[in-house]
N, C-alpha and C positions, 0 to 999 in steps of 0.2 A: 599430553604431548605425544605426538605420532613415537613409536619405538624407534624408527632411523634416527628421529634428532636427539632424542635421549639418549641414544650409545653415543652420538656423537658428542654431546653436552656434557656425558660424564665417562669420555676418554680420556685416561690419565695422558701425564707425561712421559713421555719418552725416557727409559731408564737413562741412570747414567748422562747426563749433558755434560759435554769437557766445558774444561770451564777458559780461563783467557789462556793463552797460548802465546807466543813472542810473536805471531803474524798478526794477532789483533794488534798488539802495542804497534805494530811497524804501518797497518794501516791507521791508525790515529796518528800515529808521529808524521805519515804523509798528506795526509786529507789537512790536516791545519795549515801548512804551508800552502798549500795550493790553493786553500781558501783564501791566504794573504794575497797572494800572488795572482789570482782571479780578480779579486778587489782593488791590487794596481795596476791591472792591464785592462781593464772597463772604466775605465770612467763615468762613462755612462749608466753606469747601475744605479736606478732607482736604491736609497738608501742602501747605500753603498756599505757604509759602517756598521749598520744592524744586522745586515747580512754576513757580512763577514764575521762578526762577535758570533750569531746564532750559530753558523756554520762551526765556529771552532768551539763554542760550547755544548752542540750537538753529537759529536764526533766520538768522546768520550762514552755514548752512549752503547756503541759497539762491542763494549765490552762487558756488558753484562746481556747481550742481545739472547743468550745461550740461557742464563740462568735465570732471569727477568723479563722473559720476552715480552710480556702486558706493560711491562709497568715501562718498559724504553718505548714503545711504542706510544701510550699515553703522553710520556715526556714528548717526545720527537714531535708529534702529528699536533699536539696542545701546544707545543711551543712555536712551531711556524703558524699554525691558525693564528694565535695573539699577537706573533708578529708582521701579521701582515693588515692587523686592523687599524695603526698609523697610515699605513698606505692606501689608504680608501678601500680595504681588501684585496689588493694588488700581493700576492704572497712572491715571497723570495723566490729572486730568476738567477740565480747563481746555478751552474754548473755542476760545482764540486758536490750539490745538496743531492744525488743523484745516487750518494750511500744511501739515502734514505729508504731506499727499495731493497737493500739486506734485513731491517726489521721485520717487515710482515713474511719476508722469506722464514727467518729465526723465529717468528710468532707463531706462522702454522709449522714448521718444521720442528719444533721444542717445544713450545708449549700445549697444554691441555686441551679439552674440546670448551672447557667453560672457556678461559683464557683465548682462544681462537676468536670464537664469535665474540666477547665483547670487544677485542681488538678491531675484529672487522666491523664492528660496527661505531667505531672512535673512527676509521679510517673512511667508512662511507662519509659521516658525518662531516670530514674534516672537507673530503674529497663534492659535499653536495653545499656545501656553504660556498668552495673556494669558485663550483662552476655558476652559482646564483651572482657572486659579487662580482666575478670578473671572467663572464662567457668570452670566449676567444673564437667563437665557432664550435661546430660539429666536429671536423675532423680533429680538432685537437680534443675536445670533450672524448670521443671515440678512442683517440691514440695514449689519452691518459690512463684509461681502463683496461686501456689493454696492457699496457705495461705495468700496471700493478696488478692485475690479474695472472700475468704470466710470472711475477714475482712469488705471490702467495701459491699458484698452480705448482710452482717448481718445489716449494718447501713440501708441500703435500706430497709431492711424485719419492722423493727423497726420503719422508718420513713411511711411509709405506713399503720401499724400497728396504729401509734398512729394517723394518719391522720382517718384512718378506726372510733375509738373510737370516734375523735372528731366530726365525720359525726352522731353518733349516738348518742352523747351528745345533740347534735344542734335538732335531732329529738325528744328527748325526751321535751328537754324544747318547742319543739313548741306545743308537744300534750300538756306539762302543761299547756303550755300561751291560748292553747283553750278550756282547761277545766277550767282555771280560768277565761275567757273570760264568758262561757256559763255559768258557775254558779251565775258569778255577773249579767248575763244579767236576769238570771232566777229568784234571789232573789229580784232585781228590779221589774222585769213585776210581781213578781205576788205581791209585796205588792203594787205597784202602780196600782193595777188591783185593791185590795182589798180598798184603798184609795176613785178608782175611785168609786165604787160601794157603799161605805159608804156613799160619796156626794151627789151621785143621789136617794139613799133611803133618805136622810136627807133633801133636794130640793123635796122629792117627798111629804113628810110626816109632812112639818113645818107648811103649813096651818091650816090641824086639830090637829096636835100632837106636841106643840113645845117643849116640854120635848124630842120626838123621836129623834129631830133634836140636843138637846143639846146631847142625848145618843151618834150619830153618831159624834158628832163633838168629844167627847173624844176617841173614838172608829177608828177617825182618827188619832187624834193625838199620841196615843196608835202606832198605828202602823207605821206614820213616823219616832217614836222613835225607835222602832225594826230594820229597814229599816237602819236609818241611823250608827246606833251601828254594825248592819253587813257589813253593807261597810267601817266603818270605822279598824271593828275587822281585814279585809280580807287586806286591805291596809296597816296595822301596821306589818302585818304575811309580807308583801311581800317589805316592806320599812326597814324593823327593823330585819328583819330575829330571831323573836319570836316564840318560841313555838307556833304550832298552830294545832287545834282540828283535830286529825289526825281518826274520825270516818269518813266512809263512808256516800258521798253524798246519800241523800234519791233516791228513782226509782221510776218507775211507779207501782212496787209490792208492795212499801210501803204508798200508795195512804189511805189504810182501817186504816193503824195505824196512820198516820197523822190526818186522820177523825175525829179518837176517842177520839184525844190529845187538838183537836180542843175546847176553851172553850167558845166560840165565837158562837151566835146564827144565823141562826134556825141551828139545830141541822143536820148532813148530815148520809145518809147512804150512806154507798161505797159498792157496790159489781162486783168483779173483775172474769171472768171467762177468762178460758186458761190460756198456759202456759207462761208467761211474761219474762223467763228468757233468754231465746235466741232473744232478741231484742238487734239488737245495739246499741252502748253505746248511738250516738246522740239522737236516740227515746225511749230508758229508761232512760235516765238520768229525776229525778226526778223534776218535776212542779215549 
């Protein structure tokens, strides 16, 4: 088998299919009626009463079009073929049957590549008996295909579409997993930098100054509490789906205002020249 129709053959299903929903019940609870009502405003309809039974025990089908899409198709397209073989192969001209063109929509749009092609080929099938026993002409032969082709065309454009969206979903949360990734790693290294560096002034300075060392020791502590309150803030936001501080991460531009905010000694001067703002994100993202 050529590789094109092999991926095609063994494309799964579409994750996730919702399944009925209160607009499917509301379009079965309208399509039966109207099938009644079709059926006593025609009189003239060729087997009036089978048409109208199929139509309303057809209709039901709708609702598993999402999870079942082979198997309502099979129903649907098997049940009007055998209902039209009383009528010399003359198939039901009821109006209302014009749902029927949401299955193969539901079929290529839901279901599988296997499930696809034997659908479509229940539906050639159905569609090259109905024009053998009862040719109407070219232009309708013409206008049926096309309309079922613009059916199934449409589930395809739709199933692509939403595969398309989901490629860019999956993109987005990976740039967030690595901007959450770089910021917990950045809010770590540098209070664990600041930690570190308290120690070793406080190790450096205990000999002569053992006040310095008690200074550093709460100056540590000070800051493992910071540390652990922001990992902890960052994990509740991503555990608990809370509100969460929706300012902009600091940059490398905002290096002078951190400086200043700074209440922590010796005192720092920052001064920053050029222009910082056309840096990428990885090497402006702030310290």
């Amino acid at each position: 088998m050529h590789p094109l129709l092999r991926s095609m053959w063994d494309e799964p299903r579409p994750p996730s299919p919702p399944r009925r929903v209160w607009r499917d019940w509301a379009l079965v609870g309208v399509l039966v009626p109207l099938a009644v009502l079709e059926g006593v405003l025609r009189p003239d309809l060729p087997w009036r009463a089978t048409s109208v039974i199929l139509v309303a025990g057809l209709a039901p089908t709708l609702l598993w079009r999402r999870t079942r899409p082979l198997l309502m198709v099979a129903i649907a397209f098997g049940a009007t073929g055998l209902a039209s073989l009383p009528a010399g192969g003359t198939p039901p001209e009821m109006y209302t049957m014009a749902f029927l063109l949401i299955l193969p929509y539901a079929l290529f749009r839901w279901g599988s590549g296997r499930e696809a092609a034997i659908g479509l080929a229940i539906i050639l099938v159905k569609a090259s008996v109905s024009l053998v026993s009862h040719y109407t002409g070219l232009g309708d032969a013409v206008g049926a295909v096309a309309v079922v082709s613009s059916a199934i065309a449409l589930g395809v454009a739709f199933r692509y579409r939403a595969r398309a969206r989901m490629r860019e979903f999956d993109q987005v949360k990976l740039l967030e997993r690595e901007r959450l990734a770089r910021d917990l790693h950045d809010t770590v290294a540098h209070h664990v930098s600041a930690i570190a560096i308290r120690a070793q002034a406080g190790l450096a300075t205990s000999p002569s100054q053992p006040d310095a060392a008690t200074d550093a020791l709460h100056l540590i502590e000070a800051e493992a509490s910071r540390t652990l309150a922001e990992m902890r803030a960052m994990v509740r936001v991503l555990r608990r789906n809370r509100p969460a501080d929706l300012a902009p991460s600091p940059r490398v531009a905002d290096l002078a205002r951190l400086a200043s905010r700074a209440r922590s000694n010796p005192h720092v001067d920052v001064e920053i020249s050029g222009d910082l703002d056309d840096l990428p994100p990885s090497a402006g993202a702030g310290p």
